[in-house]
Each structure stands twice: as C-alpha cells, then as structure tokens.
VEXKOL-379608 format. One record per residue (C-alpha): residue number from 1; x, y, z; residue in three letters. Coordinates in steps of 0.1 Angstrom, whole numbers, plus 5000, padded with zeros to 4 digits. Layout:
{NUM,{X,Y,Z},"ALA"}
...
This chain:
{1,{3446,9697,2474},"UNK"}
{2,{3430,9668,2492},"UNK"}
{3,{3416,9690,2514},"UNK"}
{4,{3399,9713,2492},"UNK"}
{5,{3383,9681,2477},"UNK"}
{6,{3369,9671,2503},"UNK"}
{7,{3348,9703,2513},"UNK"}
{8,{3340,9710,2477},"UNK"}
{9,{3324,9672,2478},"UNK"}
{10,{3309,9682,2512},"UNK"}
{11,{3294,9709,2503},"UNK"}
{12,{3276,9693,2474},"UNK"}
{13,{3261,9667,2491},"UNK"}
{14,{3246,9696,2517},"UNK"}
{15,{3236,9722,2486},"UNK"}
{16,{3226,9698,2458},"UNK"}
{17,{3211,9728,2442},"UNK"}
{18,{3249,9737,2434},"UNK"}
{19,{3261,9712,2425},"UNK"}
{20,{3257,9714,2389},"UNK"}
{21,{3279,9749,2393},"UNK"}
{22,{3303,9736,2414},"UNK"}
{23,{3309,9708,2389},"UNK"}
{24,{3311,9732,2359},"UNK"}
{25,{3336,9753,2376},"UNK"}
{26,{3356,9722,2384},"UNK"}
{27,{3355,9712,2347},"UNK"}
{28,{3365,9750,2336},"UNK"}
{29,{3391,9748,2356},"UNK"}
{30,{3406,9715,2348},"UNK"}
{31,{3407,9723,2311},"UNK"}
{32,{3416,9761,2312},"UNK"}
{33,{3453,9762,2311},"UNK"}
{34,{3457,9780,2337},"UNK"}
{35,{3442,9772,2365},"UNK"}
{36,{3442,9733,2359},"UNK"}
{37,{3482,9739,2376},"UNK"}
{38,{3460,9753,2406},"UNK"}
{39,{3422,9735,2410},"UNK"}
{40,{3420,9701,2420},"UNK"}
{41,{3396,9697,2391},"UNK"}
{42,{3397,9658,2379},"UNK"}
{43,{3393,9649,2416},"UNK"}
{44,{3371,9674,2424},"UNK"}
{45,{3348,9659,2392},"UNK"}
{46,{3353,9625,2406},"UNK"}
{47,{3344,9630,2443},"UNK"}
{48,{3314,9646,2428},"UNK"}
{49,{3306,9616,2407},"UNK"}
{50,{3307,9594,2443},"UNK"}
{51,{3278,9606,2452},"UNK"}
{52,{3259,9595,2421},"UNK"}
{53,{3252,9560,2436},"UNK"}
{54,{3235,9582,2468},"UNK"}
{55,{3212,9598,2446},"UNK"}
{56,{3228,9635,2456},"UNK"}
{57,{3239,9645,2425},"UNK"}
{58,{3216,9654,2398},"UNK"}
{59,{3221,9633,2365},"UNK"}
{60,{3215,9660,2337},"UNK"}
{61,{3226,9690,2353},"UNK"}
{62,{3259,9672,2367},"UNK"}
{63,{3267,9657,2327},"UNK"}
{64,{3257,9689,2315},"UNK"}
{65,{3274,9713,2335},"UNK"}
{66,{3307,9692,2330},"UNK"}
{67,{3309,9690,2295},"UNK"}
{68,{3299,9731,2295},"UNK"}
{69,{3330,9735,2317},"UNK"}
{70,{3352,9714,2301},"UNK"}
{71,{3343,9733,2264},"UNK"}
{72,{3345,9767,2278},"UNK"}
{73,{3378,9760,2296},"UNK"}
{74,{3392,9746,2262},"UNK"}
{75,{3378,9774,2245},"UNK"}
{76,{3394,9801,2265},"UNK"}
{77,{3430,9782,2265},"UNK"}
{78,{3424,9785,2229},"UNK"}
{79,{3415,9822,2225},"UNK"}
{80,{3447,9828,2246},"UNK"}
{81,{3471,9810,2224},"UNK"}
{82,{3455,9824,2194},"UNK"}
{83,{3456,9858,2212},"UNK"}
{84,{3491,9857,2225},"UNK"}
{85,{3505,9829,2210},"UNK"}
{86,{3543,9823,2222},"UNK"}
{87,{3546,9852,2243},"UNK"}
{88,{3521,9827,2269},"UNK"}
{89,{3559,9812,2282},"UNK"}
{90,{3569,9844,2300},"UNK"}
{91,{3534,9847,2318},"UNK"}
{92,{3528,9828,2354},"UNK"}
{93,{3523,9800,2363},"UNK"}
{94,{3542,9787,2330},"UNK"}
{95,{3574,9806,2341},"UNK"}
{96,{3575,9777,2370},"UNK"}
{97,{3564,9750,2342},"UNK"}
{98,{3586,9762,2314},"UNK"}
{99,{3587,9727,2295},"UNK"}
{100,{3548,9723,2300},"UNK"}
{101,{3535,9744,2265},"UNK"}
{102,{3568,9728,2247},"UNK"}
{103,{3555,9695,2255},"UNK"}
{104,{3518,9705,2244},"UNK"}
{105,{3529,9716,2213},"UNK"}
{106,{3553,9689,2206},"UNK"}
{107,{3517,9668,2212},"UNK"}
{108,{3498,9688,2186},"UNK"}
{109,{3526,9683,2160},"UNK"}
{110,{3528,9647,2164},"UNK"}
{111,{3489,9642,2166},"UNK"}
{112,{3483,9670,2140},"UNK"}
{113,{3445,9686,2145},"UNK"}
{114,{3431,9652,2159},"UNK"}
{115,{3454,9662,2194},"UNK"}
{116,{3428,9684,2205},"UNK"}
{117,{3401,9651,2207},"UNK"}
{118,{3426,9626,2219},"UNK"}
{119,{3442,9651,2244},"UNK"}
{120,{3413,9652,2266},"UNK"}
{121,{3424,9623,2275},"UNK"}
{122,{3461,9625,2282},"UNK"}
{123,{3463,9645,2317},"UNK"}
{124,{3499,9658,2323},"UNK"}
{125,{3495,9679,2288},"UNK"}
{126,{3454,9682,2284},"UNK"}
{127,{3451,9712,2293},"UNK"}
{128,{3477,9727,2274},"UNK"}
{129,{3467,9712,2246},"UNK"}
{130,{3443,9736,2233},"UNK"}
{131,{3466,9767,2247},"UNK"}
{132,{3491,9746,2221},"UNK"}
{133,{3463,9744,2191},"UNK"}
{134,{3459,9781,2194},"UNK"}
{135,{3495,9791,2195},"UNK"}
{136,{3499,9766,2163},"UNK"}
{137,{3470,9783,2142},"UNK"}
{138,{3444,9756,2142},"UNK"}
{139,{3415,9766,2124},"UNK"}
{140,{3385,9774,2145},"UNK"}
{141,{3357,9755,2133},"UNK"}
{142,{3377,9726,2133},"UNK"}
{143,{3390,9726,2166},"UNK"}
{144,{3354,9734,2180},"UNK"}
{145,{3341,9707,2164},"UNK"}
{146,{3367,9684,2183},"UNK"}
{147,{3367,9703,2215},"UNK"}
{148,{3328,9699,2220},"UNK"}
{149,{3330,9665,2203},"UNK"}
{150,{3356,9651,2232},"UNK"}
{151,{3339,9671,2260},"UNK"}
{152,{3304,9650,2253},"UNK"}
{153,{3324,9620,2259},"UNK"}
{154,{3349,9631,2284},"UNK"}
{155,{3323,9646,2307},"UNK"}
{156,{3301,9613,2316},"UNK"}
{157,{3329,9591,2318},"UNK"}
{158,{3348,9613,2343},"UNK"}
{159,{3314,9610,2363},"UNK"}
{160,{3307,9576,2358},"UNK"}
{161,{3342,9565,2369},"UNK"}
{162,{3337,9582,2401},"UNK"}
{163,{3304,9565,2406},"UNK"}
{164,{3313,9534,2397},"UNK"}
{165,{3346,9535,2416},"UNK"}
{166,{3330,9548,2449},"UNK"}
{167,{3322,9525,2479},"UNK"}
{168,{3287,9533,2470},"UNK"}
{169,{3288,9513,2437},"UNK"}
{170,{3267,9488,2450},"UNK"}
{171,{3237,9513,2454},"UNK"}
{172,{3242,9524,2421},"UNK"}
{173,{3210,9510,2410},"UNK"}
{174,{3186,9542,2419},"UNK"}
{175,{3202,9563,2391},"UNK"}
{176,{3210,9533,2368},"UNK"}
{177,{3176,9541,2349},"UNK"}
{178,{3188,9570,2336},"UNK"}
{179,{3221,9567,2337},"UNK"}
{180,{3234,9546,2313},"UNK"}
{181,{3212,9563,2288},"UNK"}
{182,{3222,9603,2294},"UNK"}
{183,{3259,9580,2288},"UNK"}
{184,{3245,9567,2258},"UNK"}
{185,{3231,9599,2244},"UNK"}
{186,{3267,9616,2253},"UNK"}
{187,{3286,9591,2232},"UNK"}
{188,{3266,9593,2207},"UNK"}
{189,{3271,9631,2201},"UNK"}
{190,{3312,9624,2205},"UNK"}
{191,{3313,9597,2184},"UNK"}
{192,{3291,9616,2159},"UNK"}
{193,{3316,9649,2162},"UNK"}
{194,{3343,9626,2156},"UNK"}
{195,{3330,9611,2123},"UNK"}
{196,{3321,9647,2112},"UNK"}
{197,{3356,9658,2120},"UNK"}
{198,{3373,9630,2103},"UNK"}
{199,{3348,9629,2073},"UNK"}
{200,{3363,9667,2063},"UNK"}
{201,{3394,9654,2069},"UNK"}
{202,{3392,9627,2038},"UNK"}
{203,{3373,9655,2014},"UNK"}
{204,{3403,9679,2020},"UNK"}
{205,{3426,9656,2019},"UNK"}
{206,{3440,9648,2049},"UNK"}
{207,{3452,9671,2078},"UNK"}
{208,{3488,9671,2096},"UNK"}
C-alpha cells in the first residue's frame, strides 16, 4: 500500500495536469464501500496534499476534485445498499470483513440520520456508513444533503492536514493566499448543509 502511494504522489508532482483526477479517484475510492478495503485512498489524499506547500498541486481543482470523489463514492455505497440492501454480506470483499456492515449499521442506529455527516469522520466504519444508510432506508434528500454537506468539509481538511503536516510546511506561504480562503468558502458550505439539515430536523420533529 505504501508503495502504491508513493508513485501515485510521484506521478502527480511529474503530471500536475492530473492531479486533480488522480485525487478524485482517490477520494471515490476511499468513500465507495468497496474499494476503500483495497485503495490506499486517505494516504493517497494526504501525500497529495504534501505537495501543496511546493506549489505542485493545484488549489481549486485539488479541493474540488476531492470533495466530487468523496460525494460520488458515498453516493454509489448508497445506491448499492438501497439497491441490494442485506444481501451486500454475501458479496466480496465483505465475505472476508463479515462484521464490517454490522458495525456500520450498528453506527447508523446509534447516530440515527446525522451518522452519515459525522461518519466521514470515523475511518474504520466511514465508508460503510453510507452502504449502512441505504440498507436502513434513509431518505434520499436527506442523506444527500449530509453527504455533500460533510464532503465540503472533509475534503480541504484531508488536504490541508497533509500540507500542513509535510516537511514542506514551512514553504507553505506561496499558496497561503488562497488557501485559507477556498478552506473558508468550504466550511462555510458544510456548516451551512448542516444547519439546513438540522433545521428540518426541528420542523419534523426530530429524527432517530
């Protein structure tokens, strides 16, 4: 897995033009159930974000293309649980995790429709997460609203941690115009989701 990071990272920093791509498909991947057993994604997200501080990586597309992934990788473990629902244990590569959707769903009834923002955050069951959402009925609107709502915050900070935590933090300062602003704009749309999402919650009641 190491090693597959490292030539993804290489090859970014030699095809820039990629980059924003490469880091989508890394951010599909690390949320589609699936294949987040298989794909390196969250290091693969973070050894792109490294290069931030050298000016490589391009800002927008980079944020964008991760927050793209990481809704259309949530999206499609949704579809499947709604498509399939339980019968998702017998299929591969679950049938070599067979406690990993009992402990997603065991997360979404604890959490209630809120798991699928927080979730994004927990990695042993985020992927699984959604898979779980779909299998448990959640209703669609709502669990776009959250999906897209935690990507936009998700995707810079994933980024921005790999920046930061890179030994080229110090030479951050060449993207630090725009940086912390494309951040800001991002949280803003989250935290604006999540107000949306919890605002229905209190006109219908409350959701379990």
């Amino acid at each position: 897995m190491e090693h597959i990071t490292h030539l993804v990272a290489d090859f970014i920093a030699t095809h820039s033009a990629w980059a924003a791509l490469i880091i989508l498909v890394a951010a599909f991947s690390e949320s589609l159930a699936f294949l987040s057993l298989l794909v390196p994604g969250t290091a693969i997200l973070l050894a792109a974000g490294a290069l931030m501080p050298r000016g490589i990586l391009p800002l927008w597309p980079a944020l964008i293309g991760a927050a793209v992934g990481a809704i259309l990788g949530d999206g499609v473990s949704y579809w499947v649980g709604r498509r399939f629902g339980h019968e998702v244990h017998r299929v591969w590569p679950f049938t070599r995790y067979p406690g990993l959707i009992p402990r997603g769903i065991e997360f979404f009834k604890r959490h209630g429709q809120k798991s699928v923002f927080i979730g994004r955050f927990f990695g042993p069951v985020r992927a699984v997460i959604p898979l779980a959402a779909g299998i448990m009925g959640m209703r669609r609107g709502r669990f776009w609203l959250a999906n897209v709502a935690s990507a936009l915050i998700w995707a810079p900070t994933i980024l921005f941690f790999g920046a930061v935590a890179s030994e080229a933090a110090e030479r951050i300062a060449p993207a630090a115009n725009l940086g912390p602003v494309a951040l800001l704009v991002f949280l803003i749309l989250g935290i604006g989701g999540v107000w949306i999402m919890f605002s229905r919650r209190r006109r219908n009641g409350g959701i379990r």
